[in-house]
C-alpha positions as semicolon CSV with decimal commas, in nm:
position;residue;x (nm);y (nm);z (nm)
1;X;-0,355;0,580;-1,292
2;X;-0,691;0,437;-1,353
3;X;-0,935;0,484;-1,081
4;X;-0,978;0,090;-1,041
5;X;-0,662;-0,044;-1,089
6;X;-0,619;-0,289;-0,777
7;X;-0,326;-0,465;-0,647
8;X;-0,360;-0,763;-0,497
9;X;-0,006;-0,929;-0,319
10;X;0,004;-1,326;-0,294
11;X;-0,098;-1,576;-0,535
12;X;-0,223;-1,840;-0,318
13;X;-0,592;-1,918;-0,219
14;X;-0,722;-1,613;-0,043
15;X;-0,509;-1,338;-0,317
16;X;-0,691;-1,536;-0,605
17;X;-1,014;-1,556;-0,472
18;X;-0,980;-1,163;-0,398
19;X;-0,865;-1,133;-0,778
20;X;-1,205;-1,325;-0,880
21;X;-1,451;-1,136;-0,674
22;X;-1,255;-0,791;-0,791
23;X;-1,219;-0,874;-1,146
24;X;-1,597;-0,996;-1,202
25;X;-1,700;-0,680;-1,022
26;X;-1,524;-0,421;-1,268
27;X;-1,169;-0,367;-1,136
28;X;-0,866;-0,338;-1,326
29;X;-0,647;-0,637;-1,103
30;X;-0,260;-0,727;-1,082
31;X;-0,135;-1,001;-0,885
32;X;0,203;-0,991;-0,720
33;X;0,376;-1,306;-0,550
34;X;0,723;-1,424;-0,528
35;X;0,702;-1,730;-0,621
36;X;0,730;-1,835;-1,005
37;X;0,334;-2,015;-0,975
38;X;0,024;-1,926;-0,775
39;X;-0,035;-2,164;-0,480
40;X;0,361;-2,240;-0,399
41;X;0,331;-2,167;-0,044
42;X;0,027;-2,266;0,210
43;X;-0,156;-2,345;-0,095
44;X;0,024;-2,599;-0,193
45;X;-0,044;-2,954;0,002
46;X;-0,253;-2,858;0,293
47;X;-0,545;-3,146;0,417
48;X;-0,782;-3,046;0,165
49;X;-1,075;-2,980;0,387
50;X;-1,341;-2,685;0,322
51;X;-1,437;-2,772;0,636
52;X;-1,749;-2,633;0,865
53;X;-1,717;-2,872;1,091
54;X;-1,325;-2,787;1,211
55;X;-1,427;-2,436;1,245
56;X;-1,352;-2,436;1,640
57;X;-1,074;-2,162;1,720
58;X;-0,822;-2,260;1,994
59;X;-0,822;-2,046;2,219
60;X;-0,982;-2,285;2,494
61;X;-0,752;-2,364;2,826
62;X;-0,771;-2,747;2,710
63;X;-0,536;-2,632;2,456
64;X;-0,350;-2,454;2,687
65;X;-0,324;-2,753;2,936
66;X;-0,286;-2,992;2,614
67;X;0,043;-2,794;2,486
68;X;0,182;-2,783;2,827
69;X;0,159;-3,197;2,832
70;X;0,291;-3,227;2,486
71;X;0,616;-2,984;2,516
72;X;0,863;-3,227;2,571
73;X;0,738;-3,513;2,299
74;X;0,891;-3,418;1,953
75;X;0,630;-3,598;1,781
76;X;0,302;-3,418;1,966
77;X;0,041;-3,233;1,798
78;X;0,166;-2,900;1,907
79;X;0,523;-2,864;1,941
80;X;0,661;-2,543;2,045
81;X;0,976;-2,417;2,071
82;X;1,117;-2,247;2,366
83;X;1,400;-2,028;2,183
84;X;1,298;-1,650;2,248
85;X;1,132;-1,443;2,016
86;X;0,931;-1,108;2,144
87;X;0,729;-1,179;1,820
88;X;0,614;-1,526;1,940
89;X;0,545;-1,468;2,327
90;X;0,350;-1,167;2,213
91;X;0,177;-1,326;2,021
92;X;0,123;-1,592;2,248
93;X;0,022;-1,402;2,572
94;X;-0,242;-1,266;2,293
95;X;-0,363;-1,580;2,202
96;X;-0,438;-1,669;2,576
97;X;-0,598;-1,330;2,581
98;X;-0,896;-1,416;2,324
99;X;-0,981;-1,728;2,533
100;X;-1,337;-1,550;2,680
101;X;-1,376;-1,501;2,284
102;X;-1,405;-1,894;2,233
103;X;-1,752;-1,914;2,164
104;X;-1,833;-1,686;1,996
105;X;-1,532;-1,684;1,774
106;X;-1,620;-2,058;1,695
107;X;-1,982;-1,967;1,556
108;X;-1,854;-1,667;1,391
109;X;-1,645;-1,872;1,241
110;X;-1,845;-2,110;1,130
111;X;-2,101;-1,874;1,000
112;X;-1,809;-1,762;0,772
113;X;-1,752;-2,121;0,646
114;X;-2,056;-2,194;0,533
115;X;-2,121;-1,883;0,334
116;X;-1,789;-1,985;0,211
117;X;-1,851;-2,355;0,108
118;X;-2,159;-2,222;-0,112
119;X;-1,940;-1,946;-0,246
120;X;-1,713;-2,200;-0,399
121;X;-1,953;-2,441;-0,508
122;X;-2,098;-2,183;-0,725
123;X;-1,725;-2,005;-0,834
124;X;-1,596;-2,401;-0,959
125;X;-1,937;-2,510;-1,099
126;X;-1,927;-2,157;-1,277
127;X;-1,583;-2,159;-1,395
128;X;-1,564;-2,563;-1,493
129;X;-1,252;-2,584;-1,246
130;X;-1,155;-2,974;-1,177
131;X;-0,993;-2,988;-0,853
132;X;-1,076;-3,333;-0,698
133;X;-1,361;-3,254;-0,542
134;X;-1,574;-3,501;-0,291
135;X;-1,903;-3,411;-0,191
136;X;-1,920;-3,704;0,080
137;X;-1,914;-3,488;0,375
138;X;-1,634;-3,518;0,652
139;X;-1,625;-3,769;0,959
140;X;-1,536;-3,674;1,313
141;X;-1,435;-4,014;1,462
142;X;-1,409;-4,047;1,889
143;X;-1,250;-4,348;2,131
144;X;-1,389;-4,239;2,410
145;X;-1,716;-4,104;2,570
146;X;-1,533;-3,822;2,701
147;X;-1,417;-3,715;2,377
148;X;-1,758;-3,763;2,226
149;X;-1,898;-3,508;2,521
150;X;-1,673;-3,279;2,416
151;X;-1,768;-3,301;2,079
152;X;-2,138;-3,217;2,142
153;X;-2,012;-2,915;2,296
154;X;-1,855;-2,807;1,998
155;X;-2,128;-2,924;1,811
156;X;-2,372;-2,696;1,980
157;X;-2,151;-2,370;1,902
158;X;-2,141;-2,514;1,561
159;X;-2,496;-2,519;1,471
160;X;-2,544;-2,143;1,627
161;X;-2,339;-2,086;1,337
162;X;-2,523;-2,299;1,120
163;X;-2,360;-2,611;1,048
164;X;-2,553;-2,929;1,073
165;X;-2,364;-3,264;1,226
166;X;-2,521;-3,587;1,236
167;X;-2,383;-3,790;1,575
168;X;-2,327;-4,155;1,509
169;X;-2,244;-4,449;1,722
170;X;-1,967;-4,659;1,709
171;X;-2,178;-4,874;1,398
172;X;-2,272;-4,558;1,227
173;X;-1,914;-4,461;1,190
174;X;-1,825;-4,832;1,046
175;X;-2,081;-4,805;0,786
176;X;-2,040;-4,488;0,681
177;X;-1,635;-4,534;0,635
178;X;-1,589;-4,906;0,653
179;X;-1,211;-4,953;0,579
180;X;-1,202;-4,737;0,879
181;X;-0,969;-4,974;1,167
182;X;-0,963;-4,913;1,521
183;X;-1,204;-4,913;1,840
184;X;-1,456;-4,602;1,833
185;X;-1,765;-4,543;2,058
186;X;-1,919;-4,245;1,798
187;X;-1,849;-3,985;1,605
188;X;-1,995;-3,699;1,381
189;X;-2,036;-3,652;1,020
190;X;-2,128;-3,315;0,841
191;X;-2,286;-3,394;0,504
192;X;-2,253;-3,092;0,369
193;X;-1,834;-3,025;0,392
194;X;-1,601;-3,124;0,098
195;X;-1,263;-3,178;0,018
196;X;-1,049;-3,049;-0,277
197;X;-0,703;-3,003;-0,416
198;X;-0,632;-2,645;-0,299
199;X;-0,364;-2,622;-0,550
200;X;-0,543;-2,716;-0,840
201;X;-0,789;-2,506;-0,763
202;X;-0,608;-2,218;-0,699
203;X;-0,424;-2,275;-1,020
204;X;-0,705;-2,337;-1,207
205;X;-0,928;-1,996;-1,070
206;X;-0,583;-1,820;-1,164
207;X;-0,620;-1,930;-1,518
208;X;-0,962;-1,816;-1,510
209;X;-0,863;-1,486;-1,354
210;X;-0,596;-1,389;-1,663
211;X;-0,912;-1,514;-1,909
212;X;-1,077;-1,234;-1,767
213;X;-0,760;-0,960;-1,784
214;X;-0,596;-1,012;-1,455
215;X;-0,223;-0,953;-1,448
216;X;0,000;-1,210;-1,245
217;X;0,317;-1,026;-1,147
218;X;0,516;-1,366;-1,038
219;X;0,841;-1,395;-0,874
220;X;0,811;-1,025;-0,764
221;X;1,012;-0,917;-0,414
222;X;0,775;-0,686;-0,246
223;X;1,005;-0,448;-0,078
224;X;0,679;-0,237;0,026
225;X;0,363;-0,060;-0,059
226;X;0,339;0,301;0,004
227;X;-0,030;0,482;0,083
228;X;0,010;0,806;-0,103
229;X;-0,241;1,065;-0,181
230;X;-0,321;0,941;-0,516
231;X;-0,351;0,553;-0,443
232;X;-0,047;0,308;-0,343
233;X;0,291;0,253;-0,494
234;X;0,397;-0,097;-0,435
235;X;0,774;-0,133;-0,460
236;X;0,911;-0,448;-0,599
237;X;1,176;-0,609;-0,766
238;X;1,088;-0,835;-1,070
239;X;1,204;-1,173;-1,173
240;X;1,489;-0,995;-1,360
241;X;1,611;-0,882;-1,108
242;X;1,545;-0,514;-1,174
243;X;1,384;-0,284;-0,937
244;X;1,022;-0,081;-0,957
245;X;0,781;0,105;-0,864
246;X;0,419;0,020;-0,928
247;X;0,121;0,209;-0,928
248;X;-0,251;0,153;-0,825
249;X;-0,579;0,297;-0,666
250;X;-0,533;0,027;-0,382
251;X;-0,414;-0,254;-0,263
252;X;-0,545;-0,586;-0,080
253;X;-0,269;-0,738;0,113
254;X;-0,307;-1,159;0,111
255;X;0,040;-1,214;0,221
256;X;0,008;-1,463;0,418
257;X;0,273;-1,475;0,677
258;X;0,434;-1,155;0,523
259;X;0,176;-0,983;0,531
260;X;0,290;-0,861;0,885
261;X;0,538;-0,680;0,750
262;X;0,380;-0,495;0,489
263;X;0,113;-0,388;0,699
264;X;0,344;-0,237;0,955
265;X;0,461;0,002;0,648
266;X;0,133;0,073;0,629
267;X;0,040;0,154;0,969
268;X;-0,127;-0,148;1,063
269;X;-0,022;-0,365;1,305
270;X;-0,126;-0,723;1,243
271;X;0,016;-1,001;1,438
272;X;0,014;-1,281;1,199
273;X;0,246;-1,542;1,338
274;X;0,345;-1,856;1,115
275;X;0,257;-2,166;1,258
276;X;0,361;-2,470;1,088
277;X;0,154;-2,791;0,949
278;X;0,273;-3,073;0,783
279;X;0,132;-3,298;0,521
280;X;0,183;-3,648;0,357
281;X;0,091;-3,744;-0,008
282;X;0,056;-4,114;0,008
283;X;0,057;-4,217;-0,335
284;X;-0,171;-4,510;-0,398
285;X;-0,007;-4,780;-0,662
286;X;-0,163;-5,072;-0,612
287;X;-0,523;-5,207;-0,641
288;X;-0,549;-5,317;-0,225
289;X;-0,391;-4,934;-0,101
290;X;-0,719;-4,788;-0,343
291;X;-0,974;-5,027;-0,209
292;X;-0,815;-4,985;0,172
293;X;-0,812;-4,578;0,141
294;X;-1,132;-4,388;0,268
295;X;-1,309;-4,169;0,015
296;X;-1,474;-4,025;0,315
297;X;-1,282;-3,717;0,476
298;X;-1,207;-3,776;0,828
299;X;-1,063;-3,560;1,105
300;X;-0,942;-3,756;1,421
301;X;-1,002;-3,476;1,726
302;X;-0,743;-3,628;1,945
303;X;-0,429;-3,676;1,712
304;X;-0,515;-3,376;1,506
305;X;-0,518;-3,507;1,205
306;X;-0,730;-3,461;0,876
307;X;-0,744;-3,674;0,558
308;X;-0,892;-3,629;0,192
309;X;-0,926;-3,836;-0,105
310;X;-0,761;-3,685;-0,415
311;X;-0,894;-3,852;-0,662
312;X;-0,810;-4,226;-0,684
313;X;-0,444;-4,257;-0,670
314;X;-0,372;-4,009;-0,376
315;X;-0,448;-3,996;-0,024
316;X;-0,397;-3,686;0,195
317;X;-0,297;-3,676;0,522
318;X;-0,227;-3,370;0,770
319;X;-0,180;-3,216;1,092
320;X;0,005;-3,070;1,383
321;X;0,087;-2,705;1,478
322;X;0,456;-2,599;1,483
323;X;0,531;-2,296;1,657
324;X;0,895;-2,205;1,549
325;X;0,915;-1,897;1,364
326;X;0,965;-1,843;0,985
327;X;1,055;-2,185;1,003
328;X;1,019;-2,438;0,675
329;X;1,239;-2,740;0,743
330;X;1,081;-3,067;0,711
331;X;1,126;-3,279;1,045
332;X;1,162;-3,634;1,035
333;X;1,016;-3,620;1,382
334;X;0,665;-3,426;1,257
335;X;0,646;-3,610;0,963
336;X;0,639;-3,989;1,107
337;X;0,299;-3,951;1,300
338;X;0,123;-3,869;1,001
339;X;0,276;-4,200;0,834
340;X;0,242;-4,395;1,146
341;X;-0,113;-4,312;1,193
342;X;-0,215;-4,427;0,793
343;X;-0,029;-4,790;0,940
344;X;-0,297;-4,772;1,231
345;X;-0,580;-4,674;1,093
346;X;-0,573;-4,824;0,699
347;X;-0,311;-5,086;0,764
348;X;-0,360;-5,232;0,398
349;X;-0,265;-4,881;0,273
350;X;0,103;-4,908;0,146
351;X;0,311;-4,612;0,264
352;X;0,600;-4,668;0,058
353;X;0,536;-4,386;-0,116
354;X;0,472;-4,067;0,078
355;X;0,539;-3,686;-0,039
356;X;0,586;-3,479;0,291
357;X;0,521;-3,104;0,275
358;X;0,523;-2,871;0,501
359;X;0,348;-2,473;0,538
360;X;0,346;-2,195;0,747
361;X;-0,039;-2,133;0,815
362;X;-0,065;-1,712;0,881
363;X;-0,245;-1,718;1,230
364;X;-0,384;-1,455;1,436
365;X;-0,386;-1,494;1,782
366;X;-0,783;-1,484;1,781
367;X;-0,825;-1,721;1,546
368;X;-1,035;-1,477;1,286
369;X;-0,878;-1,352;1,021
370;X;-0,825;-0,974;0,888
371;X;-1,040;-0,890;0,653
372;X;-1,171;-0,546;0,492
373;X;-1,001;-0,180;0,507
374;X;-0,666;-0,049;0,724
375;X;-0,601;0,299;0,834
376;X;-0,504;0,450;0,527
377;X;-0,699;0,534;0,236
378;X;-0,711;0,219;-0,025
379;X;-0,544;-0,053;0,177
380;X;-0,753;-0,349;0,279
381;X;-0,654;-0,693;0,440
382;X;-0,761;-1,025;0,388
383;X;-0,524;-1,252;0,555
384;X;-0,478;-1,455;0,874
385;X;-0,678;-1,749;0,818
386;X;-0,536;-1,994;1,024
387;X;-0,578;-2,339;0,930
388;X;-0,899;-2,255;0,772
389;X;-0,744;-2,018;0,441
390;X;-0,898;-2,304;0,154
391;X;-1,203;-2,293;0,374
392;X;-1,287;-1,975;0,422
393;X;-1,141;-1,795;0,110
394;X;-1,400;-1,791;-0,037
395;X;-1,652;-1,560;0,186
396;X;-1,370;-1,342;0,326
397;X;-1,276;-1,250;-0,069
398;X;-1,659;-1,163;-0,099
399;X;-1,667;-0,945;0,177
400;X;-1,296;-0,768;0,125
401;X;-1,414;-0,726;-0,249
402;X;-1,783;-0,570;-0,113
403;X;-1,575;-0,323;0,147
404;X;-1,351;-0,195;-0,162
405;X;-1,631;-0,144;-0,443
406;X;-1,799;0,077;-0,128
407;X;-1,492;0,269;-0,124
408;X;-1,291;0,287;-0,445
């Protein structure tokens, strides 16, 4: 086999960012998912925020004490599910674990984002990809003083990591998102965040990708990949239906929430867990629902929730954490805050139309994802990215593709 033939498993935002930064930098590349498109999974409808500004991890007792609160509501931000799973309290007693990590998980973090926003600026002014973007920044909005003093706190590890917020009062956030309804004492925008279709995009870099000589592999079963003295085997079975055995120098594994798996038959153990969000697609038909939709992004801390414009005719709207397994069911239940909340908020905005999606987000329990080389010879990670995969992709694909041109 050639000496820089790369495999690359999954198809959505962080495999074909990988395939970009490999392909420009030499490598022979092949792209496995098992789905019939790239961007079918996660990638697919998530809130469309390459976000800074949301870079926060978790792992804080509020979030403890919040989840506690909410267990019993069906339609709270974080819903969890008490059926037993070894997978699930493991990975929860590990989440409560990182908590002394909060800070400095949080700047890290955000350090990683904004290398990450200027990485993608450059790869779609580069590459001509249209994907909806909006430059306008995104708005934190706050009811309460003692939301807005949390805020500051967050705001503080933020800017260690170097993102700059801009606090406004409860007139600042009027005029910077007028159609905005409701009673707010402040809020914070960060100028410098965007928004995006992460599906087009993905879509479109994969196009871009194949230009270049990639090879797209799609609705491929990975049974496993194999670490052998000459490079990796990845075994498969192919779209018809036939099984195979593949060969390359290495592999980066951007599974997603199966990436567990195939790193255990590779001797790494990495406790991805799949926790669910949901979005709507409110489709905007009429002339009043376009004039009473924001352009601005906005993330409301209490409710969870994140919006982006798509363009003029769609309006994205997202949130809440599931934790139920390999779980993909669409819940009435999770579904109506997100509509009810548009009705509160933009109550000119007609919600007749709404798409609802939902994902499993591959979460570690710290928060930070895995990214560079595993225990065996050419296997590398770059997976786990939370809620934050369309806004980080682009760093972590950087630095995954720097660790294997120092190795293979």
């Amino acid at each position: 086999m050639s000496s820089k033939t790369i495999a690359v498993i999954g198809a959505g935002i962080t495999g074909v960012t990988t395939a970009y930064e490999l392909i420009t930098r030499g490598y022979e590349v092949t792209v496995y998912d098992r789905n019939r498109y790239p961007a079918m999974e996660t990638s697919f409808a998530n809130g469309g925020q390459l976000s800074a500004s949301n870079a926060e991890v978790w792992n804080h007792p509020s979030t403890i004490i919040k989840g506690l609160t909410w267990m019993m509501k069906a339609d709270a931000p974080l819903s969890l599910s008490l059926s037993p799973s070894w997978h699930k309290y493991s990975w929860l007693a590990e989440f409560v674990g990182n908590i002394p990590r909060y800070a400095s998980n949080t700047t890290r973090t955000a350090q990683l984002a904004v290398a990450a926003r200027e990485r993608m600026r450059d790869i779609g002014n580069r590459e001509g990809i249209r994907f909806d973007r909006e430059d306008r920044g995104i708005l934190h909005f706050y009811a309460t003083e003692r939301q807005m003093a949390k805020a500051r706190r967050v705001s503080d590890l933020l800017s260690k990591g170097g993102v700059e917020r801009i606090e406004l009062d409860s007139d600042g956030v009027r005029q910077l998102e007028p159609t905005l309804q409701g009673e707010f004492v402040g809020g914070f925008h960060t100028p410098a965040d965007a928004t995006g279709d992460i599906h087009q995009f993905t879509n479109g870099l994969a196009d871009v990708c194949a230009g270049l000589g990639a090879e797209f592999v799609m609705e491929a079963e990975i049974f496993a990949c194999q670490s052998e003295p000459d490079g990796i085997r990845v075994r498969l079975r192919g779209a018809d239906g036939a099984a195979r055995l593949a060969g390359h120098r290495a592999v980066v594994v951007c599974a997603g929430t199966g990436s567990r798996d195939i790193a255990r038959g590779l001797g790494d153990r990495l406790n991805v867990y799949p926790v669910k969000g949901y979005s709507i697609t409110v489709n905007l038909e009429d002339d009043a629902s376009r004039s009473a939709a924001p352009w601005m992004s906005l993330l409301d801390d209490d409710a969870k929730i994140v919006t982006s414009r798509l363009g003029a005719g769609r309006f994205r709207v997202a949130g809440t954490a599931e934790i139920d397994g390999e779980n993909r069911d669409i819940r009435a239940c999770r579904i109506a805050p997100l509509v009810d909340w548009v009705a509160r908020y933009f109550p000119d905005v007609s919600t007749r139309q709404c798409i609802p999606w939902a994902g499993l987000r591959p979460m570690m329990p710290s928060m930070m994802p895995r990214v560079g080389p595993g225990r065996r010879q050419g296997v590398y990670y770059n997976t786990g990215h939370g809620h934050l995969g369309w806004t980080l992709s682009a760093a972590t694909a950087e630095l995954v593709a720097q660790s294997v041109a120092a190795r293979v």
